[in-house]
C-alpha positions as CSV (number, residue, x, y, z in Angstrom):
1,X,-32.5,20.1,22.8
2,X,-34.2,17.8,19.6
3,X,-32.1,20.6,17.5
4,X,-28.6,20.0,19.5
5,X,-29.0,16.5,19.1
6,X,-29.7,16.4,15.6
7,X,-27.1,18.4,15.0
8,X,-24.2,16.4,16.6
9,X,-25.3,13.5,14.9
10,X,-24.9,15.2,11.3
11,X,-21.2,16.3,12.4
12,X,-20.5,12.8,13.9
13,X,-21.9,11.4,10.4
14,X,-20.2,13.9,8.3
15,X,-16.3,13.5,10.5
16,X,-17.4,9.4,9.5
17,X,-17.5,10.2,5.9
18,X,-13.9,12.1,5.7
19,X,-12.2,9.5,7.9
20,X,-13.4,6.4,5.7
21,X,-12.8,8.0,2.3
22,X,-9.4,9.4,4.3
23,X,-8.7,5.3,4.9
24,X,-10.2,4.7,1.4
25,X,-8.1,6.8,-0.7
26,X,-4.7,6.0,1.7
27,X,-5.0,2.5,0.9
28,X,-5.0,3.0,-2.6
29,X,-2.2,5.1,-2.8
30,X,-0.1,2.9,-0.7
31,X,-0.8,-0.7,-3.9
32,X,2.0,-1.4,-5.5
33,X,1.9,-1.2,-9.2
34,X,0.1,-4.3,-10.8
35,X,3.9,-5.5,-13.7
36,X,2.0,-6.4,-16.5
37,X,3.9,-8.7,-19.6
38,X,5.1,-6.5,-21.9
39,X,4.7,-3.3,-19.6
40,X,8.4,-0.9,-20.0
41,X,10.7,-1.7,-17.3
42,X,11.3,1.5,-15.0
43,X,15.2,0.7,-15.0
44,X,15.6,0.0,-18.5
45,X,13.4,3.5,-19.3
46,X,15.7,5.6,-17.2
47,X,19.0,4.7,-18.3
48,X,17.1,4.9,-22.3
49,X,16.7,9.0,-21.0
50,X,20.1,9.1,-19.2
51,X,21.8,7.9,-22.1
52,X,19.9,10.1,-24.8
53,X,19.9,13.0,-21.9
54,X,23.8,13.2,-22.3
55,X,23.8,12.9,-26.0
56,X,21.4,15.8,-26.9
57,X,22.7,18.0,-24.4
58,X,26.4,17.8,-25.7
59,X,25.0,18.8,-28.6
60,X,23.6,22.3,-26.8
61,X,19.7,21.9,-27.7
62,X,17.5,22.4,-24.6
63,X,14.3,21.7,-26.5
64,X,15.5,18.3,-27.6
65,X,16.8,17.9,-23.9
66,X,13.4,18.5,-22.6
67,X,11.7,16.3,-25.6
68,X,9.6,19.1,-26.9
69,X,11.6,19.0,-30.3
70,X,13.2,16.4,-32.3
71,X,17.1,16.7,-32.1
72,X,18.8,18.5,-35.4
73,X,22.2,16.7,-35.0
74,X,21.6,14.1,-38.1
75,X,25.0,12.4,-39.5
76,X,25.2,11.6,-42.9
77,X,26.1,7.8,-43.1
78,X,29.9,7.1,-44.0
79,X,30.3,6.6,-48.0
């Protein structure tokens, strides 16, 4: 019976432990972002990628799309 015992107490303790590191790491996940000065704006960072999204991929180069190589398309200033 000392064995029964013993062992509903460790399950009890071990369900404890996952439902308050459950509660633990839920919390966290739900904090907002701490906006630090100087931090990039979200907004201003997506419509940078939009813009340069639509510029590169006119010019037909995926791998500049996707930002794994620079972009070819270089214009030689007007004389």
């Amino acid at each position: 019976m000392q064995r029964i015992k013993v062992g509903m107490i460790g399950l009890a303790a071990v369900v404890l432990l996952i439902g308050l590191a459950s509660a633990i790491i839920g919390s966290a996940s739900r904090e907002r972002p701490v906006a630090t000065a100087g931090a990039a704006q979200a907004d201003v960072v997506a419509n940078m990628a939009v813009a340069n999204t639509t510029t590169v991929a006119a010019a037909g180069e995926p791998l500049a799309e996707m930002g794994v190589a620079p972009s070819a398309n270089t214009q030689a200033p007007a004389p």
